[in-house]
C-alpha positions in Angstrom: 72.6 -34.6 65.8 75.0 -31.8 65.2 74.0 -28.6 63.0 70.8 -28.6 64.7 68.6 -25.6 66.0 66.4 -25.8 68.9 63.8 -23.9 71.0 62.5 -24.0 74.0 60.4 -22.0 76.3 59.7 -21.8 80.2 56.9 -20.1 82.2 56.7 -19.3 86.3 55.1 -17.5 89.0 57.7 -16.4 91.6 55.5 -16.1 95.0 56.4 -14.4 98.4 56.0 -14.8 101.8 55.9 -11.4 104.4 59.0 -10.2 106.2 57.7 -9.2 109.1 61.2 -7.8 110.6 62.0 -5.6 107.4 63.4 -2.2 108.9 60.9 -2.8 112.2 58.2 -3.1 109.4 56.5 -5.6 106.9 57.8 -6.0 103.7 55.0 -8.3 101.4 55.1 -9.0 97.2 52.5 -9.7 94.7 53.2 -12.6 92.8 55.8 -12.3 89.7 55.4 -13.6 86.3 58.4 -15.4 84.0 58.9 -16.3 80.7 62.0 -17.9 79.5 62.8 -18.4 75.6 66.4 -20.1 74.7 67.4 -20.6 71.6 70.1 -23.5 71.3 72.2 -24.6 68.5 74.0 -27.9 68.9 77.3 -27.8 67.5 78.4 -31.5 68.1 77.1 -33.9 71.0 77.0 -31.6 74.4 78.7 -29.3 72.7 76.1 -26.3 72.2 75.2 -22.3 72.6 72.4 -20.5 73.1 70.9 -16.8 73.0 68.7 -16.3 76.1 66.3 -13.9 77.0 63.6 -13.7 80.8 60.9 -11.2 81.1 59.4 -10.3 84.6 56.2 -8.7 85.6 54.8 -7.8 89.0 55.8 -8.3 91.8 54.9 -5.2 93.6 56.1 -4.8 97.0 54.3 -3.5 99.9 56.0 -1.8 102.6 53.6 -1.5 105.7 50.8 -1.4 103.6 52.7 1.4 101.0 52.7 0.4 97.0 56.0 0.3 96.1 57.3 -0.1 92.3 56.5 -3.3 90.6 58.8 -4.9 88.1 58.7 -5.2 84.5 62.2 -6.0 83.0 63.3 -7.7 80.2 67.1 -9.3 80.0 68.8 -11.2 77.8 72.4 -13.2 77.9 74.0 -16.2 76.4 75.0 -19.5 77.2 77.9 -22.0 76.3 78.4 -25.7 76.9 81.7 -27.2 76.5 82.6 -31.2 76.7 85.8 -31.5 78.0 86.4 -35.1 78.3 84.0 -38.1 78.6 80.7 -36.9 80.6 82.5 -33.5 81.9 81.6 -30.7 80.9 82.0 -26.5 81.4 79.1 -24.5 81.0 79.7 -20.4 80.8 77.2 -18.1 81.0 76.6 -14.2 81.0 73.5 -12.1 81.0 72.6 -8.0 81.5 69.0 -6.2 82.2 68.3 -4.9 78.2 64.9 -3.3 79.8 64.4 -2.7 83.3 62.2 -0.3 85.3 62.7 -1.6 88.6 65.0 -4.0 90.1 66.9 -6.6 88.5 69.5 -3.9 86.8 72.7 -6.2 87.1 75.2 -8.1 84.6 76.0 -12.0 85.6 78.9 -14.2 85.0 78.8 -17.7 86.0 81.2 -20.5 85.1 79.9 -24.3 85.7 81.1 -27.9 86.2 78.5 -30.0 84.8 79.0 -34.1 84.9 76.7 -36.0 83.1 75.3 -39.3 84.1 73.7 -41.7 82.3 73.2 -44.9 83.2 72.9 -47.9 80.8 70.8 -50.4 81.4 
């Protein structure tokens, strides 16, 4: 149904395992919480956008045994779907750190083929 707003939301926990050859040391991190909100508007059938945002917390790394920072950043982007004939489509997408206090300061850019498949019974 075209014209049509939509929400949805996503929750993680992003866990670690020990490096035990970082720089002749051990690098270990505490767990790291997500939340993802999107909100989508469909335009016409798989043709949609969306305003994204992800916030991260924790994740506090540990180098030999030293507290190092932990995260809490906060980004937002957008995303855009685009049919391009039958069940291809392009998906573009770009997103930048709005808050971030450690890590995760970067901009992304993606472009993707998507093909969708749906079988009829």
């Amino acid at each position: 149904e075209s014209g049509r707003w939509l929400l949805d939301a996503y929750g993680g926990v992003w866990l670690f395992t020990a490096n035990n050859d970082y720089r002749g040391g051990t690098k270990t991190q505490d767990p790291m919480l997500t939340t993802q909100l999107h909100l989508n508007y469909l335009i016409r059938p798989r043709f949609w956008a969306s305003v994204d945002t992800t916030f991260y917390a924790g994740g506090r790394g540990h180098i030999d045994g030293v507290p190092q920072a932990s995260q809490r950043n906060f980004r937002i982007g957008t995303t855009v779907s685009v049919p391009i004939h039958g069940p291809h489509s392009l998906k573009f997408s770009a997103s930048t750190g709005a808050v971030v206090r450690a890590g995760g300061d970067f901009n992304t850019f993606g472009v993707a083929y998507q093909y969708l498949w749906n079988p009829k019974p």
